[in-house]
N, C-alpha and C positions, 0 to 999 in steps of 0.2 A: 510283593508281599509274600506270596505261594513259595517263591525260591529261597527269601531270606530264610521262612518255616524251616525249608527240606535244609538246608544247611545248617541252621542250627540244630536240628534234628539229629544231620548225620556226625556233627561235631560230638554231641552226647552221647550217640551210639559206640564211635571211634574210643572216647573215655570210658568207657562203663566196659568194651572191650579190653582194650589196655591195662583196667585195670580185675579183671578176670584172667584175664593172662598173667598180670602179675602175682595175683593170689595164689595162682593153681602152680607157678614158679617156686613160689615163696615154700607153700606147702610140699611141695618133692624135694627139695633141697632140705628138708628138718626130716626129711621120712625116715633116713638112719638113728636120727637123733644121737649120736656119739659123735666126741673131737678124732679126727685121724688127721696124722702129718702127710704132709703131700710126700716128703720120704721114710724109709725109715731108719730112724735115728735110736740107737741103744747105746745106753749109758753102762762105762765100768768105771770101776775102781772104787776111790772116794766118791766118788758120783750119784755112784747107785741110791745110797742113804744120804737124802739131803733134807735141810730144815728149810723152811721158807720163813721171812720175819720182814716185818716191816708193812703188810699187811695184812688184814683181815681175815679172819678163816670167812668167814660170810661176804665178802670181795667176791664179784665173778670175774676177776683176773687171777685171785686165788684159785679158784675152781678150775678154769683154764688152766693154770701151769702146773695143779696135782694131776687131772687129767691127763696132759701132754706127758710128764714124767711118769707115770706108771705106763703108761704105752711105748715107751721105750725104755720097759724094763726098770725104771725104777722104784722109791718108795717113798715116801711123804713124809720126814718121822716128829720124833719132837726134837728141842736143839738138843737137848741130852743124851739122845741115841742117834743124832747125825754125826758123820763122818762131815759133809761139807753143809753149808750154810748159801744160800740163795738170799741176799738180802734186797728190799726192796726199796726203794727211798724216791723222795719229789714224785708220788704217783699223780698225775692229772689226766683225767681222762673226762672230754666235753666236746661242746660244739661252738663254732662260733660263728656269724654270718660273713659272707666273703663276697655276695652281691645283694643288688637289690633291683628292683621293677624299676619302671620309673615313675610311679607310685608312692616308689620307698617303699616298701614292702620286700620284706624278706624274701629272694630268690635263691639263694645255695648257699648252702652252709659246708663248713670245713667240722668236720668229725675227729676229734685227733684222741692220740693215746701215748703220754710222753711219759718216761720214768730212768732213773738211775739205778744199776743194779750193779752188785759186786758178789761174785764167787769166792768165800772163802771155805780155807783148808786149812788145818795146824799144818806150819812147815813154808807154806806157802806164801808167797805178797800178793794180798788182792789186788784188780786192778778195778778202778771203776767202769763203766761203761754206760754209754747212753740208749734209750730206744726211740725215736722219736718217728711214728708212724700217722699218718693220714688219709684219708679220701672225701671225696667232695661228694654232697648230696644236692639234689635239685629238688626244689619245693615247689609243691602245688599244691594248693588250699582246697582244691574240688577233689585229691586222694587224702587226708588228714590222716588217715586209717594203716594205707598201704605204706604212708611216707614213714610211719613211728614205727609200723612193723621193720620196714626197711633199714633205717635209724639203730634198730634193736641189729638187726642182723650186720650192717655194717661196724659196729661197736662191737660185736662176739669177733669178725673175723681179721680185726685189728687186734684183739688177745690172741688169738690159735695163731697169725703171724708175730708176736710177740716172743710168744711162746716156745715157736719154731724156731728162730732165733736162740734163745737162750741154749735152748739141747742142741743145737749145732755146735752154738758156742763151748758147752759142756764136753760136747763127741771130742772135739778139737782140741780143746785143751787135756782132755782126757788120754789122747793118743802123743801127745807132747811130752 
Protein backbone atom coordinates (compact mmCIF):
# COMPACT_ATOMS: atom_id res chain seq x y z
CA UNK A 1 0.00 0.00 0.00
CA UNK A 2 3.18 2.56 1.10
CA UNK A 3 4.64 1.86 -2.46
CA UNK A 4 1.60 2.25 -4.59
CA UNK A 5 1.40 6.04 -2.36
CA UNK A 6 5.18 6.85 -3.30
CA UNK A 7 4.44 6.07 -7.03
CA UNK A 8 1.66 7.53 -7.48
CA UNK A 9 3.22 10.41 -5.70
CA UNK A 10 6.11 10.49 -7.90
CA UNK A 11 3.95 10.14 -10.94
CA UNK A 12 2.27 13.62 -9.91
CA UNK A 13 5.41 15.04 -9.04
CA UNK A 14 6.99 13.88 -12.73
CA UNK A 15 3.58 16.00 -14.17
CA UNK A 16 3.37 19.05 -12.22
CA UNK A 17 7.40 18.98 -13.39
CA UNK A 18 6.80 18.51 -16.99
CA UNK A 19 4.52 20.71 -16.95
CA UNK A 20 6.53 23.80 -15.34
CA UNK A 21 8.95 22.98 -17.75
CA UNK A 22 6.70 23.42 -20.17
CA UNK A 23 5.24 26.67 -19.06
CA UNK A 24 8.59 28.26 -18.43
CA UNK A 25 9.42 26.92 -22.42
CA UNK A 26 6.24 28.14 -23.53
CA UNK A 27 6.97 31.64 -21.80
CA UNK A 28 10.81 32.27 -23.38
CA UNK A 29 9.75 31.31 -26.75
CA UNK A 30 6.87 34.65 -26.82
CA UNK A 31 9.74 36.81 -24.71
CA UNK A 32 10.47 38.52 -28.24
CA UNK A 33 7.08 38.59 -29.02
CA UNK A 34 7.71 39.65 -32.81
CA UNK A 35 7.26 37.16 -36.22
CA UNK A 36 10.91 36.83 -37.74
CA UNK A 37 11.76 34.49 -40.74
CA UNK A 38 14.13 31.98 -40.23
CA UNK A 39 15.86 33.76 -43.47
CA UNK A 40 15.83 36.60 -44.76
CA UNK A 41 13.59 37.37 -47.42
CA UNK A 42 13.12 40.92 -49.19
CA UNK A 43 10.76 41.61 -51.57
CA UNK A 44 11.17 43.93 -55.12
CA UNK A 45 9.45 45.10 -57.71
CA UNK A 46 5.74 44.77 -57.89
CA UNK A 47 6.14 43.00 -54.70
CA UNK A 48 6.94 45.50 -52.55
CA UNK A 49 3.17 47.08 -52.62
CA UNK A 50 0.89 44.23 -52.39
CA UNK A 51 -3.09 43.92 -51.37
CA UNK A 52 -4.13 41.01 -49.52
CA UNK A 53 -7.95 39.85 -50.24
CA UNK A 54 -9.83 37.19 -49.57
CA UNK A 55 -9.42 37.46 -45.87
CA UNK A 56 -10.00 39.24 -42.97
CA UNK A 57 -8.11 42.18 -41.82
CA UNK A 58 -8.95 40.69 -38.18
CA UNK A 59 -7.88 36.98 -39.44
CA UNK A 60 -4.39 36.11 -37.48
CA UNK A 61 -3.24 34.65 -40.83
CA UNK A 62 -3.86 38.14 -41.91
CA UNK A 63 -1.79 39.57 -39.16
CA UNK A 64 0.72 36.88 -39.89
CA UNK A 65 1.39 37.65 -43.69
CA UNK A 66 1.24 41.81 -43.13
CA UNK A 67 3.81 41.05 -40.44
CA UNK A 68 5.95 38.60 -42.55
CA UNK A 69 5.76 41.27 -45.65
CA UNK A 70 6.73 44.29 -43.88
CA UNK A 71 9.91 42.46 -42.62
CA UNK A 72 10.98 41.75 -45.70
CA UNK A 73 10.58 45.11 -46.74
CA UNK A 74 7.40 45.39 -47.92
CA UNK A 75 3.91 47.16 -47.41
CA UNK A 76 0.36 46.05 -46.94
CA UNK A 77 -1.68 48.65 -49.15
CA UNK A 78 -5.25 48.86 -50.21
CA UNK A 79 -6.08 47.12 -53.89
CA UNK A 80 -6.11 50.59 -55.20
CA UNK A 81 -2.69 51.48 -54.33
CA UNK A 82 -1.27 47.72 -54.83
CA UNK A 83 1.04 46.96 -57.55
CA UNK A 84 0.38 43.06 -56.85
CA UNK A 85 -2.49 41.36 -55.14
CA UNK A 86 -2.03 38.33 -52.61
CA UNK A 87 -5.31 36.64 -53.00
CA UNK A 88 -6.47 34.27 -50.40
CA UNK A 89 -9.22 31.45 -51.01
CA UNK A 90 -10.62 27.90 -49.43
CA UNK A 91 -8.82 29.24 -46.01
CA UNK A 92 -9.47 26.14 -43.27
CA UNK A 93 -7.69 26.20 -40.59
CA UNK A 94 -8.78 23.45 -37.46
CA UNK A 95 -8.06 20.31 -35.70
CA UNK A 96 -9.06 17.10 -36.13
CA UNK A 97 -8.61 13.79 -33.99
CA UNK A 98 -6.20 11.31 -35.51
CA UNK A 99 -6.17 8.73 -32.30
CA UNK A 100 -7.88 7.64 -29.53
CA UNK A 101 -7.22 5.67 -25.85
CA UNK A 102 -8.69 2.80 -25.81
CA UNK A 103 -11.31 4.59 -23.81
CA UNK A 104 -12.07 6.38 -26.95
CA UNK A 105 -11.09 9.25 -25.84
CA UNK A 106 -9.38 11.59 -27.73
CA UNK A 107 -5.47 11.17 -27.79
CA UNK A 108 -3.82 13.32 -30.75
CA UNK A 109 -5.24 15.50 -32.80
CA UNK A 110 -4.01 16.84 -36.31
CA UNK A 111 -3.77 20.75 -36.27
CA UNK A 112 -3.81 21.80 -39.89
CA UNK A 113 -3.81 25.02 -42.00
CA UNK A 114 -4.78 24.50 -45.77
CA UNK A 115 -5.55 27.41 -48.26
CA UNK A 116 -5.46 28.42 -52.03
CA UNK A 117 -3.41 31.46 -52.98
CA UNK A 118 -2.67 33.24 -56.14
CA UNK A 119 -0.21 36.20 -56.91
CA UNK A 120 -1.52 38.51 -59.11
CA UNK A 121 0.08 41.40 -61.33
CA UNK A 122 -1.32 43.41 -64.52
CA UNK A 123 0.71 41.73 -67.33
CA UNK A 124 1.01 38.69 -65.66
CA UNK A 125 -0.98 34.89 -65.56
CA UNK A 126 -1.71 34.03 -62.14
CA UNK A 127 -0.91 30.75 -61.17
CA UNK A 128 -2.83 29.02 -58.43
CA UNK A 129 -1.16 27.34 -55.59
CA UNK A 130 -1.81 25.27 -52.73
CA UNK A 131 -0.47 25.47 -48.89
CA UNK A 132 -1.38 22.55 -47.09
CA UNK A 133 0.56 22.44 -43.60
CA UNK A 134 0.10 20.19 -40.45
CA UNK A 135 1.37 18.91 -37.06
CA UNK A 136 0.28 16.52 -34.59
CA UNK A 137 -0.73 17.34 -31.06
CA UNK A 138 -0.87 14.70 -28.04
CA UNK A 139 -3.55 15.25 -25.53
CA UNK A 140 -3.67 14.96 -21.91
CA UNK A 141 -6.67 15.81 -19.95
CA UNK A 142 -4.41 16.25 -16.51
CA UNK A 143 -2.48 19.50 -18.81
CA UNK A 144 -5.96 21.05 -20.21
CA UNK A 145 -4.09 24.43 -19.70
CA UNK A 146 -0.56 23.73 -21.25
CA UNK A 147 -2.23 21.60 -24.15
CA UNK A 148 -4.64 24.98 -25.49
CA UNK A 149 -1.65 27.11 -24.90
CA UNK A 150 0.33 24.67 -27.05
CA UNK A 151 -2.60 24.37 -29.65
CA UNK A 152 -2.45 28.27 -29.80
CA UNK A 153 1.26 28.22 -30.43
CA UNK A 154 1.27 25.30 -32.84
CA UNK A 155 -1.59 27.17 -34.96
CA UNK A 156 0.70 30.74 -35.06
CA UNK A 157 3.74 28.68 -36.32
CA UNK A 158 1.78 26.91 -38.99
CA UNK A 159 0.94 30.84 -40.25
CA UNK A 160 4.69 32.32 -39.89
CA UNK A 161 5.50 28.67 -42.02
CA UNK A 162 2.72 29.68 -44.26
CA UNK A 163 3.79 32.92 -44.48
CA UNK A 164 7.55 31.98 -45.24
CA UNK A 165 6.37 30.32 -48.11
CA UNK A 166 4.57 32.82 -49.79
CA UNK A 167 7.73 35.53 -49.62
CA UNK A 168 9.93 32.81 -50.78
CA UNK A 169 7.57 32.28 -53.38
CA UNK A 170 7.20 36.14 -53.96
CA UNK A 171 11.47 36.48 -53.78
CA UNK A 172 11.39 33.83 -56.62
CA UNK A 173 9.19 34.81 -58.82
CA UNK A 174 10.34 38.19 -58.29
CA UNK A 175 13.94 37.48 -59.52
CA UNK A 176 12.31 35.51 -62.60
Amino acid sequence: MHLKYLILNMKNNIRLFLFVIMTLFLLSSCAGGAFHLRQSTRLSGVYVKIALEGISKESALYTTLEQALIEAKGEVVTLSEADSILSIDQLKEDKKIVAYTSARIAREYMIYLNFDYEIKVVGKKPQKRSIRLNKTLIYDSTFVLGKAEEEHRIQQSLREEAARLILLHLQYIGAH
